[in-house]
Chimera marker file (.cmm) of the C-alpha trace (Angstrom):
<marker_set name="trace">
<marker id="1" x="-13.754" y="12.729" z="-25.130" r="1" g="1" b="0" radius="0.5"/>
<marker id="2" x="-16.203" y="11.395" z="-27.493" r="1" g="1" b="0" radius="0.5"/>
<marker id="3" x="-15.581" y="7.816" z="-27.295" r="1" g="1" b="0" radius="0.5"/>
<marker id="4" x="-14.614" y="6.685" z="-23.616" r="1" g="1" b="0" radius="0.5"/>
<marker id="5" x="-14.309" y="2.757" z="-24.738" r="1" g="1" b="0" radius="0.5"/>
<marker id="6" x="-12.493" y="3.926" z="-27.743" r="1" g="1" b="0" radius="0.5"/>
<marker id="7" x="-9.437" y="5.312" z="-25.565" r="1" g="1" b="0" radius="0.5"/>
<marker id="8" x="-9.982" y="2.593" z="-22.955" r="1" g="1" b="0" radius="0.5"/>
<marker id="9" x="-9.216" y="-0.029" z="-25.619" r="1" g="1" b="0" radius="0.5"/>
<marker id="10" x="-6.495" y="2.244" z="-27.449" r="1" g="1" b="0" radius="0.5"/>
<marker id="11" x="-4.749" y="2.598" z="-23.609" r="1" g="1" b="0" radius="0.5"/>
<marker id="12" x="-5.315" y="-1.278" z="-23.133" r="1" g="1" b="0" radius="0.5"/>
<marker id="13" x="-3.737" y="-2.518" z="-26.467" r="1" g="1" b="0" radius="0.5"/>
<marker id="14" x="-0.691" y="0.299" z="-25.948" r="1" g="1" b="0" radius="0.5"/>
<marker id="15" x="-0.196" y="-0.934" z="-22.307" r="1" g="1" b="0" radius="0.5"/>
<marker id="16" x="-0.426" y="-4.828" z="-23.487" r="1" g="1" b="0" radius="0.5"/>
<marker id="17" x="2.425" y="-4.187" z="-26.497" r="1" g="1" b="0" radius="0.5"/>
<marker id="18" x="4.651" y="-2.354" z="-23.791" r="1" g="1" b="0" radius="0.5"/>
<marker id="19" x="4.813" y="-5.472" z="-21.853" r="1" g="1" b="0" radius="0.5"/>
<marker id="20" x="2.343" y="-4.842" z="-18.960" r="1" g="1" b="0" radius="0.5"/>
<marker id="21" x="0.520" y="-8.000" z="-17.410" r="1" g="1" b="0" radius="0.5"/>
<marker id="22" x="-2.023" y="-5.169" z="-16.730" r="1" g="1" b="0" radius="0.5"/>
<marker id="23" x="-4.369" y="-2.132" z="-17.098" r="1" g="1" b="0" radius="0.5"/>
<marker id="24" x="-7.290" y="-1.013" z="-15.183" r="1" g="1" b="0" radius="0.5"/>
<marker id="25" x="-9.396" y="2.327" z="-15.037" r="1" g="1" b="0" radius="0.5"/>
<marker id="26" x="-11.002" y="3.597" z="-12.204" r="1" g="1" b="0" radius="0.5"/>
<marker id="27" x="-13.334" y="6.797" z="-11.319" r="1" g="1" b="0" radius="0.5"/>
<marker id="28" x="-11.384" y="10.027" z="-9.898" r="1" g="1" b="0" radius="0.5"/>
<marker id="29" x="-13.073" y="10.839" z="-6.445" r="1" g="1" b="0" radius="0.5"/>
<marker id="30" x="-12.547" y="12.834" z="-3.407" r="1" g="1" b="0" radius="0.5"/>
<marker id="31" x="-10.433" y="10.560" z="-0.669" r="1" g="1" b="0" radius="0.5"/>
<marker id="32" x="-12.162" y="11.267" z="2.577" r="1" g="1" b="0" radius="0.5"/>
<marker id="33" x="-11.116" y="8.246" z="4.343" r="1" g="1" b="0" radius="0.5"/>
<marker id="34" x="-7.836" y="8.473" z="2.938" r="1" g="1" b="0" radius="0.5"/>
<marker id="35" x="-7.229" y="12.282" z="3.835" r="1" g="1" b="0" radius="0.5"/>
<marker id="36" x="-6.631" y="11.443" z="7.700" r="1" g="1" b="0" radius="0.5"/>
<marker id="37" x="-3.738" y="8.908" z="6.294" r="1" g="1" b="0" radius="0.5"/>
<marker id="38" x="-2.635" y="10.776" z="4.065" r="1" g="1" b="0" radius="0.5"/>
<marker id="39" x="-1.763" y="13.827" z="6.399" r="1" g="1" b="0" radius="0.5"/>
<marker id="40" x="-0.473" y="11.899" z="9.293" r="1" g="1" b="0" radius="0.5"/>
<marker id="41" x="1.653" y="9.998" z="7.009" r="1" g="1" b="0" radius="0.5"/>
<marker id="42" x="3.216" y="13.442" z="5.299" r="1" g="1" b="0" radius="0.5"/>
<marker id="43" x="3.788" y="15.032" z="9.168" r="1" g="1" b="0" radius="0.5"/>
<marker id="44" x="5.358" y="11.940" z="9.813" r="1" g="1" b="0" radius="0.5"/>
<marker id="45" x="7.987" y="12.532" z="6.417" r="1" g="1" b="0" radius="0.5"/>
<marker id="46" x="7.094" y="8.766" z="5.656" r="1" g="1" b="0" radius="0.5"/>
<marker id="47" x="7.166" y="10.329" z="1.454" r="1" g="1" b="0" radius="0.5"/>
<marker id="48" x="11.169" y="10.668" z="2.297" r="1" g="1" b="0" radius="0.5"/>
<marker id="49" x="12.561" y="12.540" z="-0.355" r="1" g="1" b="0" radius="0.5"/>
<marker id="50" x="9.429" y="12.506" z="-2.859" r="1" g="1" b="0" radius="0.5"/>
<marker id="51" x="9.112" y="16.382" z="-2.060" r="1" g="1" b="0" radius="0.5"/>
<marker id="52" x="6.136" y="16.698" z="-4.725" r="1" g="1" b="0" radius="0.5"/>
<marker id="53" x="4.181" y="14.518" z="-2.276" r="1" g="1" b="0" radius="0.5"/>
<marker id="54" x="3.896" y="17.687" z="-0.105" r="1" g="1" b="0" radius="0.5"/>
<marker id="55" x="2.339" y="19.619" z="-3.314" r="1" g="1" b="0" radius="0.5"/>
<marker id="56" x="-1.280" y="20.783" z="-3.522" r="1" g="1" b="0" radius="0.5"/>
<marker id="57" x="-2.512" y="18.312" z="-0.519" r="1" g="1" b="0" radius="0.5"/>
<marker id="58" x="-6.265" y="19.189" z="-1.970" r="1" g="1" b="0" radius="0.5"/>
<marker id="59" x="-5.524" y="18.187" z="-5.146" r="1" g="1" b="0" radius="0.5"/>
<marker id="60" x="-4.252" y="14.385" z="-4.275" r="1" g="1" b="0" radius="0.5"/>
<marker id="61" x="-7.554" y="14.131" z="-2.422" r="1" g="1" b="0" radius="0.5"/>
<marker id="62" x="-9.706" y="14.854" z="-4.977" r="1" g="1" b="0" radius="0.5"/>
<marker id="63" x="-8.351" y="14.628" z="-8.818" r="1" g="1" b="0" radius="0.5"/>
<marker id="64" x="-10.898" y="16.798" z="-9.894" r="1" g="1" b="0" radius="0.5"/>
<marker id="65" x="-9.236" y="19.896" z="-8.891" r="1" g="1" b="0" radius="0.5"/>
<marker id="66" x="-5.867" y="18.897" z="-10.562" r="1" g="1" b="0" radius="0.5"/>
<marker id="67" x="-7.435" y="19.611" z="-14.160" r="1" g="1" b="0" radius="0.5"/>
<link id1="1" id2="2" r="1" g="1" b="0" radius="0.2"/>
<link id1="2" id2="3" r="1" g="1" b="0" radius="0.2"/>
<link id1="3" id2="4" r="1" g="1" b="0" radius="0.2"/>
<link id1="4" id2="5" r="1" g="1" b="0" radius="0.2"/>
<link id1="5" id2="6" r="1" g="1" b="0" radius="0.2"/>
<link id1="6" id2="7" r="1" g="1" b="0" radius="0.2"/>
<link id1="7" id2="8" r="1" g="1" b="0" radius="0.2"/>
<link id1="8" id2="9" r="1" g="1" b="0" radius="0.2"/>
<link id1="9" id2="10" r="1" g="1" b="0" radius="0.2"/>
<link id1="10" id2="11" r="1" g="1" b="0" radius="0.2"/>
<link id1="11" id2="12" r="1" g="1" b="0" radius="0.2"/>
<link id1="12" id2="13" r="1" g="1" b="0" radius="0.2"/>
<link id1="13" id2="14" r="1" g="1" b="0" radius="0.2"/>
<link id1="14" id2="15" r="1" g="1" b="0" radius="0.2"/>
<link id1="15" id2="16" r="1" g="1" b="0" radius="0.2"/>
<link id1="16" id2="17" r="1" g="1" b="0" radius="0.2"/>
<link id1="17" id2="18" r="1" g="1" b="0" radius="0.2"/>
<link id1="18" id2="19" r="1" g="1" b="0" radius="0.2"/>
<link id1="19" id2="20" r="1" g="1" b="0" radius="0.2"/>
<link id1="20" id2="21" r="1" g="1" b="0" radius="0.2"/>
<link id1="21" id2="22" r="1" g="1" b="0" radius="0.2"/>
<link id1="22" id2="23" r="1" g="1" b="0" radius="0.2"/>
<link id1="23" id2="24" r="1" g="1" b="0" radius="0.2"/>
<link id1="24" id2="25" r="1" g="1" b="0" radius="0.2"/>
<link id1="25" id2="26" r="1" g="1" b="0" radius="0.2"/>
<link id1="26" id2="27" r="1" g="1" b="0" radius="0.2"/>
<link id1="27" id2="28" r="1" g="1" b="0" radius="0.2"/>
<link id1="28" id2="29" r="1" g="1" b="0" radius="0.2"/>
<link id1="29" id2="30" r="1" g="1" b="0" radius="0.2"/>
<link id1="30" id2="31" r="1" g="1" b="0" radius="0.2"/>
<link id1="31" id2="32" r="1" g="1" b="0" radius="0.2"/>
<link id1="32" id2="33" r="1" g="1" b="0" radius="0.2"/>
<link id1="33" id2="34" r="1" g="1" b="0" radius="0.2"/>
<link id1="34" id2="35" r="1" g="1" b="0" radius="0.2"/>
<link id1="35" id2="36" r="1" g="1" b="0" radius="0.2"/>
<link id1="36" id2="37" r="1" g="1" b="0" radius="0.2"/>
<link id1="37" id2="38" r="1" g="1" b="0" radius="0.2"/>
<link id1="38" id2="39" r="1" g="1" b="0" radius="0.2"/>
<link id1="39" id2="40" r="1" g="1" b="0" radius="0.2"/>
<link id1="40" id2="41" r="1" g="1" b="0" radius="0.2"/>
<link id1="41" id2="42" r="1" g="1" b="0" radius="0.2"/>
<link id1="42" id2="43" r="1" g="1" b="0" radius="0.2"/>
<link id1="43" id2="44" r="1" g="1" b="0" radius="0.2"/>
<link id1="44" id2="45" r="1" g="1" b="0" radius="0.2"/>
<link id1="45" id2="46" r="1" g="1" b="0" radius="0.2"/>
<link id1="46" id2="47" r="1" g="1" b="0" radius="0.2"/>
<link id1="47" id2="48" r="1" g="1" b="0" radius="0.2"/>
<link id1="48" id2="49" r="1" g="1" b="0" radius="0.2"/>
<link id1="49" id2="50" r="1" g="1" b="0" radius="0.2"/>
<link id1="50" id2="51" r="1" g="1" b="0" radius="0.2"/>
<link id1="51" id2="52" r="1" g="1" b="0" radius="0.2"/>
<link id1="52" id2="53" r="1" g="1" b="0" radius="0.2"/>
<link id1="53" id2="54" r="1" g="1" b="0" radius="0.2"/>
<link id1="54" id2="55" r="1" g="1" b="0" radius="0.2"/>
<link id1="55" id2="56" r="1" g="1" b="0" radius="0.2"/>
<link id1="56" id2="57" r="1" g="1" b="0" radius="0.2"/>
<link id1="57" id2="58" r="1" g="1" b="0" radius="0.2"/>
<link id1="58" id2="59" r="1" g="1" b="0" radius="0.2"/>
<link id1="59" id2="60" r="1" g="1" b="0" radius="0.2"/>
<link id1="60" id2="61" r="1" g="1" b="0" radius="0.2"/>
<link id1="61" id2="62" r="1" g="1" b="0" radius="0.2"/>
<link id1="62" id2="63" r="1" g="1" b="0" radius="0.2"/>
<link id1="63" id2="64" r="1" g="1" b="0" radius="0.2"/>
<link id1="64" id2="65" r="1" g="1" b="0" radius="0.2"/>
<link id1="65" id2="66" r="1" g="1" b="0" radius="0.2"/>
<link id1="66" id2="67" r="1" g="1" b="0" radius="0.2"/>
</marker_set>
């Protein structure tokens, strides 16, 4: 990208002419607090039948190895 606040306001305006009340941005990190939760709450089949929860466990902890 060669203008982050370019896209941020293109996102923003798109987001506020679809009807949203909001839209945020936040860094992509590894979840090491989280990871514990997220685990037990997987073993525990609290996702129900959202089966792509189960997917590539390292990858919801840390976004950066989803690209």
């Amino acid at each position: 990208m060669n203008n982050p606040s370019k896209y941020t306001q293109l996102i923003k305006t798109e987001a506020k002419r679809l009807g949203f009340m909001s839209c945020g941005f936040s860094r992509a990190g590894f979840l090491e607090k989280e990871a514990p939760r997220l685990e037990n709450w997987l073993n525990n089949n609290r996702h129900g039948e959202m089966r792509y929860m189960e997917n590539h466990f390292d990858k919801r902890l840390d976004p950066h190895k989803a690209g």
